[in-house]
C-alpha positions, 0 to 999 in steps of 0.5 A, a space after each residue: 246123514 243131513 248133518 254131515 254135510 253142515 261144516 261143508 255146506 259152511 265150507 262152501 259158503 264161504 266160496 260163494 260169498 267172496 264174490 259178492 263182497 267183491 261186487 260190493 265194492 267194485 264201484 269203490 264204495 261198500 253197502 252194509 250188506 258188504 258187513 253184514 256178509 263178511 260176518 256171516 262168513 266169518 260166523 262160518 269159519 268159527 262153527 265149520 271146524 266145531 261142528 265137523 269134530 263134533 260130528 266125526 268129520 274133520 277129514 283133511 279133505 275138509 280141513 284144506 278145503 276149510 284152508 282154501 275157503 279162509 285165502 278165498 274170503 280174506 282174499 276177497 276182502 284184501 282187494 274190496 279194502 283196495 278198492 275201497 280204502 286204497 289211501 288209507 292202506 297205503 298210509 298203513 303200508 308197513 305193517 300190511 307189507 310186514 303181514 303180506 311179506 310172512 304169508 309169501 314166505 309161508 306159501 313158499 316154504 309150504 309149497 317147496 316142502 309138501 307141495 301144497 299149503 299147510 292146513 294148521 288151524 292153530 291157536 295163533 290162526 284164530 288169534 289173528 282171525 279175531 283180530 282180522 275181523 276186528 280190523 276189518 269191522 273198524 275199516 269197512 264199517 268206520 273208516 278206519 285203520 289204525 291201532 286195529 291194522 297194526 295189531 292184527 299185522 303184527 299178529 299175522 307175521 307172529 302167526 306166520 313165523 310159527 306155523 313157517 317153523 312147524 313145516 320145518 319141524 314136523 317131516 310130513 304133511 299133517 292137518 290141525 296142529 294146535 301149536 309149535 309145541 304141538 308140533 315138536 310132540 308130533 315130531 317126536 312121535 314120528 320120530 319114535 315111530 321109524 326106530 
């Protein structure tokens, strides 16, 4: 029974760390402890969604609780890089106003359609989790923000065009579709189901 509480516990983790990447950086400067806790909740959102398939508890309870984590955590880290690297983001204002722009649409699309935000977890959400994570491990622990932001902004917006087009396509709220692709096919199924 222990072990069903994992992936929450994971989950929750993630809640309580946020606040203590913020207080790292709240005199503009970040320690270590401020990458070493980023990987730490990063490490977490890999294995919180694996352990809980593993385990028979993927609910959608979890999985948008899994969602709300990530906005906390990249959140948290979003305002930190403010604090901390403001000169540089500004000098990268393109690409992040680009990224930001998709993900308002994305929450705007979502809340006018469901009331609530999407719960996806697709294949192109992790592409870009691994690219954030790049990102962020080259500017908190580097100083820098070229190459690496750029991507992960473009990533970002690609990311959020899609999963903008999977609330579009599929007639209800639904939690872990891989894809677009996936998606039509989930259409498709509905679809058959109401004839």
């Amino acid at each position: 029974m222990a072990l069903k509480l994992i992936p929450s516990g994971l989950v929750i983790f993630r809640f309580l760390i946020s606040p203590f990447l913020l207080w790292d950086a709240g005199d503009g400067q970040t320690s270590i402890w401020f990458i070493v806790g980023f990987v730490a909740a990063f490490v977490s959102d890999i294995f919180d969604g694996i352990i809980a398939r593993r385990l028979g508890v993927s609910t959608a309870n979890l999985r948008q609780a899994d969602s709300w984590a990530d906005v906390c955590l990249f959140s948290s880290v979003f305002v930190s890089a403010w604090l901390s690297y403001r000169d540089i983001l500004i000098a990268e204002k393109l690409p992040l106003l680009m990224a930001v722009c998709a993900q308002l649409v994305w929450w705007i699309v979502n809340l006018v359609k469901y009331g609530k935000p999407a719960s996806y977890h697709t294949y192109s959400a992790k592409f870009w989790g691994i690219t954030l994570f790049i990102a962020i491990v080259a500017l908190f622990g580097f100083n820098y923000a070229g190459i690496t932001l750029w991507i992960t902004c473009i990533i970002g917006t690609i990311h959020s065009i899609e999963e903008i087009l999977m609330t579009l396509i599929l007639p209800v709220w639904t939690h872990d579709v891989l894809s677009i692709f996936h998606a039509l096919n989930l259409r498709q199924a509905f679809q058959k189901s109401e004839v």
